[in-house]
Backbone as CSV, one residue per row, in Angstrom:
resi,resn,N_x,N_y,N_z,CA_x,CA_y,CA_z,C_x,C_y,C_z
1,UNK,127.767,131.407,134.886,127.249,130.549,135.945,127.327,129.085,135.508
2,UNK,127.733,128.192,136.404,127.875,126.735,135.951,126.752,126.041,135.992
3,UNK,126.429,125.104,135.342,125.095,124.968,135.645,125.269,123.149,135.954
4,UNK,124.917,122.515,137.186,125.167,121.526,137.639,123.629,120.853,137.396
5,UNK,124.137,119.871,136.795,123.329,118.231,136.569,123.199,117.200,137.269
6,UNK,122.107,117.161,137.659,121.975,115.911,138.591,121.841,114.687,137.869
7,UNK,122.523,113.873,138.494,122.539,112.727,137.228,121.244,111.750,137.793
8,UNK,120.836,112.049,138.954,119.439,111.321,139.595,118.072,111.440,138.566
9,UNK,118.337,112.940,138.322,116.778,112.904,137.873,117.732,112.363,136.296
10,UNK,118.423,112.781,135.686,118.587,112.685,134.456,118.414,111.185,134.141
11,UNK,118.801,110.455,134.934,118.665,108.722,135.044,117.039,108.369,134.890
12,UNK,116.390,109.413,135.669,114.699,108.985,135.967,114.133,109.181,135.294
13,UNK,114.612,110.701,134.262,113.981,111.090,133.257,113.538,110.040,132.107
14,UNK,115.403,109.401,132.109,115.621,108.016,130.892,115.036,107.063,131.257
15,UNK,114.360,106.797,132.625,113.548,105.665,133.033,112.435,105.761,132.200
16,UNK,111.756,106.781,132.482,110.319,107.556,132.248,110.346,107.106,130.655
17,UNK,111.195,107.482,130.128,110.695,107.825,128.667,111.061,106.395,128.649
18,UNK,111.581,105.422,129.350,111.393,104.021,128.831,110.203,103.166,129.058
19,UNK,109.825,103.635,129.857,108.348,103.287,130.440,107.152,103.641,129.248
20,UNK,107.031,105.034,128.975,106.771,105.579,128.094,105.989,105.112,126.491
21,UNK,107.413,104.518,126.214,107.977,103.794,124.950,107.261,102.179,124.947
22,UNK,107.616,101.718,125.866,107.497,100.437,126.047,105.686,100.511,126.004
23,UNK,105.113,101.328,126.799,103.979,101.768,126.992,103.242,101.623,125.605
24,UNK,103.746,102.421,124.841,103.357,103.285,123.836,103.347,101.337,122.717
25,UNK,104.130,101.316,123.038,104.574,99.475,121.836,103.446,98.871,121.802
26,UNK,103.083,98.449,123.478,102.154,97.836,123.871,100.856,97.985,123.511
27,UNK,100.252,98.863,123.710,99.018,99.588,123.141,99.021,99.660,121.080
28,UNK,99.728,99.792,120.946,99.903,100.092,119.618,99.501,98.751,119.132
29,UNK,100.387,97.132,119.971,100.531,95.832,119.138,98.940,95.564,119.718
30,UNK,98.480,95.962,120.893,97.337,95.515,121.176,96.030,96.118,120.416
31,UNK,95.766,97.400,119.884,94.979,97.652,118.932,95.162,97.452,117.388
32,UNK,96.073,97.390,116.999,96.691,96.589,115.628,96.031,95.024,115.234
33,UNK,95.925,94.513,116.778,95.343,92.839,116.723,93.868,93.266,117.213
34,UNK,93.557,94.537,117.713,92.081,94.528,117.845,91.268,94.154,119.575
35,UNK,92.773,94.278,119.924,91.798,93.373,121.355,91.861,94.372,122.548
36,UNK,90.912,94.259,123.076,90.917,95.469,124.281,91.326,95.209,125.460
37,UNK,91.559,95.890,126.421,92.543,95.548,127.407,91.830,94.726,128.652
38,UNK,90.509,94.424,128.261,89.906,93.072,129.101,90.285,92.013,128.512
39,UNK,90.500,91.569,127.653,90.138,90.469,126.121,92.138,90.005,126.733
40,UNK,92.985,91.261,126.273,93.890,90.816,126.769,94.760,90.339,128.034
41,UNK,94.075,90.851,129.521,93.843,90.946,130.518,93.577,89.197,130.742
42,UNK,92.391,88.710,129.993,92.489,87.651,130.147,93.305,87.003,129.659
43,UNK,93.415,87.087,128.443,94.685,85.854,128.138,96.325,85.785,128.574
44,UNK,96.355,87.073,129.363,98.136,87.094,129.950,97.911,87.083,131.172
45,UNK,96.808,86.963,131.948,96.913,87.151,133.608,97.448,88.231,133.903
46,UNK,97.649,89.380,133.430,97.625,90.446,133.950,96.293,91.249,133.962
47,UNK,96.219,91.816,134.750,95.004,92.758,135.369,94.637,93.519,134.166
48,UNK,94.088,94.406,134.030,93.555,95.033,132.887,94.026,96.675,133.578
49,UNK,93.804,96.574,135.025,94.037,98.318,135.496,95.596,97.911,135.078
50,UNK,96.330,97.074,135.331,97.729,96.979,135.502,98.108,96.991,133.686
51,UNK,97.667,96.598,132.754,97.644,96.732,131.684,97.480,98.628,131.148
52,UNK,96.481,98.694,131.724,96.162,100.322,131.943,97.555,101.495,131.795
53,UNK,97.985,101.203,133.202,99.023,101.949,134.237,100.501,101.722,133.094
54,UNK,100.795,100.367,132.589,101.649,100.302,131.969,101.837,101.019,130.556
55,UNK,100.481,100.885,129.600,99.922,101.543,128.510,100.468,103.379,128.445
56,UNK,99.715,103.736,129.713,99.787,104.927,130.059,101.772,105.413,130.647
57,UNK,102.719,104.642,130.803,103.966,104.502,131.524,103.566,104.879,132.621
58,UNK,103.073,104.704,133.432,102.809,105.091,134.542,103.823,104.013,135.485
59,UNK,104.152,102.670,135.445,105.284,101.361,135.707,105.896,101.114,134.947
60,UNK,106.734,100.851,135.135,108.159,99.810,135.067,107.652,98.046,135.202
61,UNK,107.000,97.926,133.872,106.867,96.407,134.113,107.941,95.325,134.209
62,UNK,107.803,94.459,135.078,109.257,93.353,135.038,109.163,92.763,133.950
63,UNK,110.315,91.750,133.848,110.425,91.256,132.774,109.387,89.873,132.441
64,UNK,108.522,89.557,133.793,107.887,88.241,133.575,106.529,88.863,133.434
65,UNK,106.218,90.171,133.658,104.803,90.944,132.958,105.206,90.635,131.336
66,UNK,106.555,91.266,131.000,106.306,91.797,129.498,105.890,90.275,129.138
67,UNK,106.907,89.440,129.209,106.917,88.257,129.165,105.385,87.507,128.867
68,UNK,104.667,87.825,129.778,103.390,87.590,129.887,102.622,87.956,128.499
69,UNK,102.832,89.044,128.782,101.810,90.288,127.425,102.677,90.026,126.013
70,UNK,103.544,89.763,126.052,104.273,89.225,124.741,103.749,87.874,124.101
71,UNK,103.340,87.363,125.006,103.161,85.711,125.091,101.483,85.824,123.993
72,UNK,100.999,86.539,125.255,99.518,86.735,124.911,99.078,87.679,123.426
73,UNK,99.941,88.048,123.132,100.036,88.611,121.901,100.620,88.162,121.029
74,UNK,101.708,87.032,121.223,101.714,86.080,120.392,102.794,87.394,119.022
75,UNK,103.693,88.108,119.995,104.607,89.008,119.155,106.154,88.186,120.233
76,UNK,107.552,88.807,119.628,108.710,88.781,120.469,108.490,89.411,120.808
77,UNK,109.527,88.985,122.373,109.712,89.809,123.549,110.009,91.352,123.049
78,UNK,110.865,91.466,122.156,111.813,92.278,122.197,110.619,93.689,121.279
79,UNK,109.405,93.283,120.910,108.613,93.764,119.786,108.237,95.149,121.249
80,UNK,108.344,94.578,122.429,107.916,96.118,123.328,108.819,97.169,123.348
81,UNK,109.719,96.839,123.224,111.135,97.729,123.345,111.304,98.584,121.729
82,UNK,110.586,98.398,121.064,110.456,98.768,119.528,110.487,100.626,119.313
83,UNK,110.097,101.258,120.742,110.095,102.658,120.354,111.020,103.294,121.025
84,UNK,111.698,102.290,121.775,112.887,102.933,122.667,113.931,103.693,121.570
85,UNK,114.292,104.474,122.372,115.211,105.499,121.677,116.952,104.796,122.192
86,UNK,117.600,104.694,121.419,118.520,104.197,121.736,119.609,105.662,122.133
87,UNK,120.638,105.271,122.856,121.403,106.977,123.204,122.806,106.606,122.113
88,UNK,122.679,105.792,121.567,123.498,105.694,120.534,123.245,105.018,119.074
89,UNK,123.275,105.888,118.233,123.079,105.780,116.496,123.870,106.075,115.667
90,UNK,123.749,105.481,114.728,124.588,106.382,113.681,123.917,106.925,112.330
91,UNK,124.228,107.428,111.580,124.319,108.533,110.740,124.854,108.320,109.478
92,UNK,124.802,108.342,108.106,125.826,108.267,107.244,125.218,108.987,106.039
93,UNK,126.083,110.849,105.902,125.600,111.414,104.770,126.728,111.751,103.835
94,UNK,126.349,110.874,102.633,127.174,111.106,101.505,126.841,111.947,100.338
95,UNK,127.980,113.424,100.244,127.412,114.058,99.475,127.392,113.836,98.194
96,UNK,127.119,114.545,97.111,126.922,113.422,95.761,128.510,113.553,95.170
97,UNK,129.105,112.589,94.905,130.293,112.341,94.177,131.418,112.422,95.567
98,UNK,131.009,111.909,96.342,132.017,111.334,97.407,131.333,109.601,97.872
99,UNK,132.428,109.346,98.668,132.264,108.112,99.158,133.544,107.248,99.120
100,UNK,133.854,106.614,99.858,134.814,105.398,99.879,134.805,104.381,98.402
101,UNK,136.065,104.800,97.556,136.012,104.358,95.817,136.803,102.862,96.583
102,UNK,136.230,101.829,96.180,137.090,100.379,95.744,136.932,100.156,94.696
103,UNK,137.312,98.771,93.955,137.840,98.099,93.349,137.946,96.466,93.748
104,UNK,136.802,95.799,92.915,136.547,94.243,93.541,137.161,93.057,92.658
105,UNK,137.981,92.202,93.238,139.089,91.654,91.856,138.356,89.892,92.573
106,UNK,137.290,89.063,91.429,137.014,88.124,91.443,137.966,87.124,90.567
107,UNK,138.891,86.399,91.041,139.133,85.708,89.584,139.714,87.309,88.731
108,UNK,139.706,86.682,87.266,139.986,87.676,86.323,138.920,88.898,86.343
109,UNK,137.713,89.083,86.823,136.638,89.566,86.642,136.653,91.005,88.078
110,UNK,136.674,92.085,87.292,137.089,93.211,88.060,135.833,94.144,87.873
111,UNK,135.465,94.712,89.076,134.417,96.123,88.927,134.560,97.344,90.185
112,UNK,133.977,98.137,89.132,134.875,99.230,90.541,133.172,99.766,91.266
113,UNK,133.421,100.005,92.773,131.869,100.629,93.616,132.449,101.430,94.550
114,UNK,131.417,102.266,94.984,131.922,103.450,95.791,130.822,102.883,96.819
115,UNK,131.296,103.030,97.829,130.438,102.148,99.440,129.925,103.939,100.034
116,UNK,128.879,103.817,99.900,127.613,105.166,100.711,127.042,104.896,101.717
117,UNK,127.109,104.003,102.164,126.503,103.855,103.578,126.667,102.675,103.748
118,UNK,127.309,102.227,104.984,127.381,101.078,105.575,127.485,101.337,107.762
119,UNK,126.648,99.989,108.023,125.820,99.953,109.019,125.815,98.914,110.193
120,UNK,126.460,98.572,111.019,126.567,97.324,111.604,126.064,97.441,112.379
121,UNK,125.204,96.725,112.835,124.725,97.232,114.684,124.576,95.419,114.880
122,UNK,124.055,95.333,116.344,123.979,93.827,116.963,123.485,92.912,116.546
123,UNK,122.379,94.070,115.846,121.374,92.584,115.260,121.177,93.095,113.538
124,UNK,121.708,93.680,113.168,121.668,93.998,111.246,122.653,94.046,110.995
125,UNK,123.354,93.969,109.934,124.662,94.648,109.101,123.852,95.108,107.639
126,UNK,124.165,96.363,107.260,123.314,96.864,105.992,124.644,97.847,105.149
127,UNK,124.543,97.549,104.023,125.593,97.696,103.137,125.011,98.738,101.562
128,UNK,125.008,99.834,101.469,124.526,100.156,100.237,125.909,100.670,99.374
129,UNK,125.714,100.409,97.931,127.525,100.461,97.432,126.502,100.776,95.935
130,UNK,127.628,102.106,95.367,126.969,102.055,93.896,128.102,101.829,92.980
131,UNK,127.632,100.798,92.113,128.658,99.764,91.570,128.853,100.152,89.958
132,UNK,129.827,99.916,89.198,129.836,100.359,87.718,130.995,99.377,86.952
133,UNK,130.143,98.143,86.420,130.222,97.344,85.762,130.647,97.401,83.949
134,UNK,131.490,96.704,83.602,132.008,96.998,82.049,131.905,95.665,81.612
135,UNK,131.516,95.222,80.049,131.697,94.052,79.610,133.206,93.756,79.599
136,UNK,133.184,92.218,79.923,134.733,91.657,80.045,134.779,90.047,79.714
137,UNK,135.737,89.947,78.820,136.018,88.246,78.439,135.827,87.047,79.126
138,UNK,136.162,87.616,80.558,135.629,86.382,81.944,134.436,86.813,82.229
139,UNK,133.911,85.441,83.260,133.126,84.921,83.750,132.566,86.041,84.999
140,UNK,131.299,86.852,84.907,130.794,87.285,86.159,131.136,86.320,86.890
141,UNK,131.578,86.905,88.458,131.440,85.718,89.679,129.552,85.825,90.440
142,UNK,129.556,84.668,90.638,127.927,84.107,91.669,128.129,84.219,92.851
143,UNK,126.954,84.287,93.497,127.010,85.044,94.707,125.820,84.307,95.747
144,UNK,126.352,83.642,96.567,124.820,83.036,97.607,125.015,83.622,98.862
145,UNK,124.288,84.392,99.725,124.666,84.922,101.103,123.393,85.175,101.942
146,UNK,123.064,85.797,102.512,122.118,85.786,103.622,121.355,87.094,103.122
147,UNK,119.915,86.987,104.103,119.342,88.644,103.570,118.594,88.791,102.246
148,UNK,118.523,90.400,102.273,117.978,90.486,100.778,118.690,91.382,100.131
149,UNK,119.038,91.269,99.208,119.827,92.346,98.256,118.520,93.220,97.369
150,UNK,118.508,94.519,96.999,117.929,95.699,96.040,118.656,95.978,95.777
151,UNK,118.359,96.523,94.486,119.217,97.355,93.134,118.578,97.707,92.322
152,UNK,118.898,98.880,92.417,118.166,99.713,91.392,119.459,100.326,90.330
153,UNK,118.977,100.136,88.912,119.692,100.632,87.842,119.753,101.791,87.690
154,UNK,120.743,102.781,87.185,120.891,103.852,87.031,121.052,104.258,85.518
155,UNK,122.120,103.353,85.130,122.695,103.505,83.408,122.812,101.964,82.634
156,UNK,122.663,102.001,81.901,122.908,100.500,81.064,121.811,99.777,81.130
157,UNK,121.886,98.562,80.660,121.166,97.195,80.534,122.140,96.246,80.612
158,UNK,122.107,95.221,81.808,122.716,93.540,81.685,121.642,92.508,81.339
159,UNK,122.042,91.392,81.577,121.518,89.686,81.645,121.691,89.922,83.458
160,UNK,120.615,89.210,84.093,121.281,88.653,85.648,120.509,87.494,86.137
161,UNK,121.299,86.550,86.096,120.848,85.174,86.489,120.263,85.245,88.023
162,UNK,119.078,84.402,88.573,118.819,84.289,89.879,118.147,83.416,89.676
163,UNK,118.650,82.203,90.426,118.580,81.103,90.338,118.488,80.222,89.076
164,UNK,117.457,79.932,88.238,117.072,79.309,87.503,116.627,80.811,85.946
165,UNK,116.290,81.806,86.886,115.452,82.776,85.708,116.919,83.805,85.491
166,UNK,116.692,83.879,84.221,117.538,84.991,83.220,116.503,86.243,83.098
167,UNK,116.744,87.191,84.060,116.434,88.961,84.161,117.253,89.854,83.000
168,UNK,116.950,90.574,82.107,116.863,91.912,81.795,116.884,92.991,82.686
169,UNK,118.003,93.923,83.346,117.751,94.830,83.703,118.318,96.055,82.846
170,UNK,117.442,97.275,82.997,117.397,98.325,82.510,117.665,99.478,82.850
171,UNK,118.400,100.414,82.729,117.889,101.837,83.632,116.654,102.333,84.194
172,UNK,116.444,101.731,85.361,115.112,102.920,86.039,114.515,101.372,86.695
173,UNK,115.207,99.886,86.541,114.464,98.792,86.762,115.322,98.858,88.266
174,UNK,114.047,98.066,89.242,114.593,97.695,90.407,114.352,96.313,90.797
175,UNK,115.244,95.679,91.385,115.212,94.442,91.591,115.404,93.962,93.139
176,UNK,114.628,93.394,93.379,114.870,93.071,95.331,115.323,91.355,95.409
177,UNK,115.913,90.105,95.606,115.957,89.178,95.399,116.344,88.639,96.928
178,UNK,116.056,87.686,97.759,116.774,86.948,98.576,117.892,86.356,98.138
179,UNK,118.996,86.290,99.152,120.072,86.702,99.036,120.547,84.862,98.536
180,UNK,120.003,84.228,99.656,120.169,82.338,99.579,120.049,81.650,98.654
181,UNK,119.078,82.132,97.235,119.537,81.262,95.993,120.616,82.139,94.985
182,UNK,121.691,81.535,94.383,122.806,81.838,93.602,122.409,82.922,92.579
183,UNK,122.942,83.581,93.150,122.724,85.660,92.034,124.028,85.851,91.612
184,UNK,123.474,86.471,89.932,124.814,87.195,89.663,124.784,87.651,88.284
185,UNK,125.349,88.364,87.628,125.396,88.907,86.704,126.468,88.151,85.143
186,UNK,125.203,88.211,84.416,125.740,86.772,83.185,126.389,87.764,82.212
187,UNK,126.243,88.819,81.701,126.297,89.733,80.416,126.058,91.079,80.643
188,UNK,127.400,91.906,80.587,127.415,93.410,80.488,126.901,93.859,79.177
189,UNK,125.643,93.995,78.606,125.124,94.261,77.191,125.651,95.724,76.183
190,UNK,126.064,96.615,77.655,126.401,98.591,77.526,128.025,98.515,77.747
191,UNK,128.558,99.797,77.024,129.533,99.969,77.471,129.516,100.086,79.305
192,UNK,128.699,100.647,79.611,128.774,101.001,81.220,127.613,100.386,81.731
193,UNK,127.690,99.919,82.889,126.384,99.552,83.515,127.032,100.335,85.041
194,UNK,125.422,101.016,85.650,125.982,101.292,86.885,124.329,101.468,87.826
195,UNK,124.804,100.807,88.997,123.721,100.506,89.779,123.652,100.970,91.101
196,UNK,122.908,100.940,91.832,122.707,101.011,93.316,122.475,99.809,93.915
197,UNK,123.199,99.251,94.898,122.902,97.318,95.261,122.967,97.843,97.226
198,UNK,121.927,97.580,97.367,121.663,97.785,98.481,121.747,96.271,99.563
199,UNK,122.568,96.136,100.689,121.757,94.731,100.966,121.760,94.357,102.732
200,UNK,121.125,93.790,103.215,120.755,93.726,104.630,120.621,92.588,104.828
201,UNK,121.369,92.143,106.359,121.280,91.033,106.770,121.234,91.037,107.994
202,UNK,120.669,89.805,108.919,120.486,90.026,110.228,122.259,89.271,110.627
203,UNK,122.304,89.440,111.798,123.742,89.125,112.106,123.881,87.964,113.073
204,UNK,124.928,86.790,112.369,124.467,85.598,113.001,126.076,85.541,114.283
């Protein structure tokens, strides 16, 4: 038997659960700050039943309500839309000892990383790569970019300059740094160094 889909309700359904969601944001940012739905009622000019109805998805608020209640909460617009389910994601499972192998040629200064997950969407690009570093006669290359870079050590000990301070890292050490002052690695101390360098940026 075929089984036929109405694409009416299936559309209303996806309304609903946006209503829902948006609902669900709202209430959440409004008890997080503590304020009850009179308290906020007043400060956005929206009604408090109408605050209610939306809380509950019961409406489809326009965009000059959210607008409103965004304002008055003193969050982005975009902070209501936070539980929406998007109908498109992605995924990235790497089993252990696979992954996309490169090879990064700075100048004379060469290291080889295997890329495990990488991520672009509209508003992030996120990059995790596990990297395996050897002492060499040249110069580590420096590095200034956007975001924050993590790394966590796996094997070895280096030197790693950031900014002004000279780091020690170790096996089992993790390091999180903003990305905007000059990073980089001064001294391979091990035959092998090998890391996890995780890093995220919003997308300009």
């Amino acid at each position: 038997m075929d089984i036929v889909i109405d694409r009416a309700d299936t559309e209303k359904a996806a309304v609903d659960g946006n209503d829902q969601a948006i609902g669900s944001a709202l209430r959440n940012l409004r008890e997080t700050q503590s304020i009850s739905a009179r308290q906020l009622a007043d400060k956005s000019g929206i009604s408090a039943a109408m605050i209610s109805r939306i809380e509950s998805g019961q409406v489809s608020p326009s965009i000059s309500t959210m607008t409103s209640l965004s304002s008055a909460l003193d969050v982005p617009f975009v902070s209501l839309f936070r539980d929406m389910v998007s109908e498109r994601t992605d995924f990235t499972h790497v089993k252990n000892g696979n992954g996309m192998k490169s090879t990064r040629l700075v100048g004379d200064h060469i290291h080889h990383y295997v890329n495990v997950a990488s991520h672009s969407r509209r508003d992030l690009n996120f990059e995790a790569h596990l990297v395996t570093m050897t002492p060499q006669d040249c110069e580590s290359p420096r590095y200034v970019g956007h975001g924050v870079v993590f790394m966590h050590v796996i094997k070895g000990s280096a030197k790693y300059r950031y900014g002004k301070q000279e780091l020690l890292l170790e096996a089992g050490d993790n390091l999180s740094i903003d990305a905007e002052l000059i990073h980089g690695f001064t001294d391979i101390l091990t035959p092998e160094f090998v890391f996890l360098s995780v890093q995220a940026e919003a997308r300009r």
